[in-house]
Every structure is written in C-alpha cells, then in structure tokens.
N, C-alpha and C positions, 0 to 999 in steps of 0.2 A: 521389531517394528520397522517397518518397511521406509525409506528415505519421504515418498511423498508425501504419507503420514505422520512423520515426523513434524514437515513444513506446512501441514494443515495446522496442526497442533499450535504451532509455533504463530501460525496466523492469527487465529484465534487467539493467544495468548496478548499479543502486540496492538489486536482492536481493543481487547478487555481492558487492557492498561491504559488506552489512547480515552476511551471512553469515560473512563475511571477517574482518570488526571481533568479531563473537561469538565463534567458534570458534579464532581464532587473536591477536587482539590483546587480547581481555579476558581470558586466561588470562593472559598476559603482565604484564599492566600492573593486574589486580584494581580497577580502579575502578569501582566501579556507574554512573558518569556516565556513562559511557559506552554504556550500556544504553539511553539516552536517542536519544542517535546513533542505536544502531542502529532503534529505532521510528520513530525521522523518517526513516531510509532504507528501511524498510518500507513506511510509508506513502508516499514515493513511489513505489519500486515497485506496490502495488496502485493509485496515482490514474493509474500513467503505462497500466497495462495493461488499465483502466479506458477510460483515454481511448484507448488507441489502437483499439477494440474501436468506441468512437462516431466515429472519423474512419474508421475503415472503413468503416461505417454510411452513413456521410456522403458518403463519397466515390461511393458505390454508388447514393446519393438515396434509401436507405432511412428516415432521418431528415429533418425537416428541417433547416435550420441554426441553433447553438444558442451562448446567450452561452458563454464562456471560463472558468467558476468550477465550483468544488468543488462545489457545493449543484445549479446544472443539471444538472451529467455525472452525478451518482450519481442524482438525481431521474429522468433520459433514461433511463441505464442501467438504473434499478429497473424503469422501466415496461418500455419497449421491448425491450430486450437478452437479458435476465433469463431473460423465456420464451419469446423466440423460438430462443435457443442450449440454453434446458434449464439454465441454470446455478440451482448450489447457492444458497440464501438463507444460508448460509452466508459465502459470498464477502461479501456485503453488507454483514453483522452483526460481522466482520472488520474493514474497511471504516473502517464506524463508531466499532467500539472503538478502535481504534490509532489514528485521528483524534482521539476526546476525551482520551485520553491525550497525545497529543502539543499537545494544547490547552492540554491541564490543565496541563504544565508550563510551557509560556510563561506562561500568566495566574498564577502560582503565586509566592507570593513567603517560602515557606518550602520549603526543597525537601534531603533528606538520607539517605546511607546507612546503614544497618542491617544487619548482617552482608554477607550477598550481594546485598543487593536494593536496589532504590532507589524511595524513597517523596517523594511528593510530596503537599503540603499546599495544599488550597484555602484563599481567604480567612475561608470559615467552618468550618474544622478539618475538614474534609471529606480523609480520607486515601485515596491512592491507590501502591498498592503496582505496583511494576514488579520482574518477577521473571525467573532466567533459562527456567526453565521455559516459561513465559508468552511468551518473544520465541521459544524455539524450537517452541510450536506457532504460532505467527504466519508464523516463518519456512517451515515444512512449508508450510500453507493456502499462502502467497501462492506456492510453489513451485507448488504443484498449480495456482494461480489463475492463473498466469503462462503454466503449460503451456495451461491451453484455450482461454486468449487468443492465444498464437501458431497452434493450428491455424485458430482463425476467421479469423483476419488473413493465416493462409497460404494460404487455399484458391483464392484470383483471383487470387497472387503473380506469376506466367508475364505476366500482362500486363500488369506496371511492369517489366519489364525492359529 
C-alpha cells in the first residue's frame, strides 16, 4: 500500500474516532475534557488527508520532494493543491483553527469547564472557548474535506494494485 493511501486510511480512521467519542461517549460520560480529544483527532484527520493528497502529488512527481512537518505540507498544499483540485479556502482556515486550538491547549496552563464547554486560558488571560457546537461544524468540514481527498487519491488507484 502506497504512503498516501496509507494517510487516507489513517484520516478516516482519526474522524471515525473524533466522531465516535462526540456523539456517543460524551453523552455518556459529560466531561468537556473530552472535547479536547476529539480536536486533536480532528486535526489528525484533516493533517492525515492533507498529507495524503501531497504523497499522491509526489508519488505522481507532481511536487517536488518535501521535508515531513506541519508548516511545509500546509504551506505545499496552500500553494500547489489548493488550486489545482478547486479546493475550498475554507478547508485551510479549518486547518488552522483546530490547530491553534489544539496548541492553545498544550501551551495552557489554566485550562476548565463551564457548563458544556471547555475553555482554555492562555498565559496572558487570553480565553479560548471550545464548544460542542464548534466540534460538530469541524466535524461536517473535515467529513466533506475527507471526501474530496479520497476521490483525488482515488483516481490512479487500479495501478497500486
């Protein structure tokens, strides 16, 4: 199996769970922490479907070859990808958010829930509210963003077989 195939895979695997943990285990269990989980499994999702979209690229010699980080693949992608597929600036701005959020909580060393939500405090009182609202339009986008990453990736399929 081929690298971008793998990272499709892997996309989809990281929505399924992000999905999975919202809709059925935080009913269950009420903790807003958990909310947290599911944007870092977002954000894999969108980096895996991200990247598997630039090893197709690559595999093709469309691109050339590029370091292994966050900050190239979405830089590659923004240029390259972006407007050769037609895709949304949406997907990007996506991308980004649920990135600095997920940032924002590791670098965070005040971090608490408030009725349904959970808020996280920067070192300069700088508040950032995670809602569930908020994860289920993330969840939709990267559903949509997942789907036209697999038709790209599926199009040359027949010949990794």
């Amino acid at each position: 199996m081929e690298e971008f195939q793998l990272a499709s895979r892997k996309a989809h695997e990281k929505l399924k769970l992000a999905d999975h943990m919202l809709t059925q285990t935080y009913p269950l269990v009420r903790d807003p922490k958990l909310l947290v989980a599911v944007m870092e499994n977002i954000f894999l999702a969108l980096t895996n479907a991200m990247a598997s979209v630039l090893y197709y690229e690559r595999t093709f010699k469309s691109i050339p070859p590029f370091v292994d980080n966050f900050e190239n693949k979405l830089r590659l992608f923004r240029e390259k990808c972006t407007p050769k597929y037609s895709l949304s600036r949406k997907y990007l701005d996506t991308i980004t958010e649920v990135k600095e959020a997920v940032l924002a909580h590791r670098r965070s060393t005040i971090e608490f829930a408030r009725k349904e939500n959970f808020v996280i405090c920067s070192d300069n009182y700088k508040l950032r509210t995670i809602t569930i609202e908020q994860i289920k339009g993330y969840i939709g986008l990267t559903k949509t963003f997942l789907k036209e990453t697999a038709v790209i990736v599926s199009k040359n399929e027949r010949i990794f077989r």
